[in-house]
Steps between C-alpha positions, in 0.01 A plus 500: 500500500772255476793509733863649266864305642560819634239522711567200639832594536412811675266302768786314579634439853371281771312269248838526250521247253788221585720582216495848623657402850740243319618773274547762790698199681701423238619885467583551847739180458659695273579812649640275769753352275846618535648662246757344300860517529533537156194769486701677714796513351346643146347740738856639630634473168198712346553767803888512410453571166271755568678682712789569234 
C-alpha cells in the first residue's frame, strides 16, 4: 500500500520534514511583528464608525 501526503503529514513530528520547521519559524516571526501604526489607526477608525 503506498504511503498518501497525508499520511505523511499525519506521522509528522520528531522526524518533520525541514520545510515544515522553516514554515512554523517563519509564522511565529510573524506574530511577533508589531503591528503597524497605520494598521492601527484603520482599526480605531473602523471601531469609531461603528460605534455611531
Amino acid at each position: 500500500m503506498a504511503t498518501t501526503p497525508a499520511k505523511k503529514a499525519e506521522g509528522c513530528g520528531a522526524g518533520e520534514a525541514d520545510w515544515t520547521s522553516g514554515l512554523k519559524r517563519l509564522y511565529d516571526s510573524v506574530l511577533d511583528e508589531p503591528l503597524p501604526d497605520s494598521f492601527k489607526d484603520l482599526l480605531s477608525k473602523l471601531d469609531e464608525n461603528g460605534a455611531k
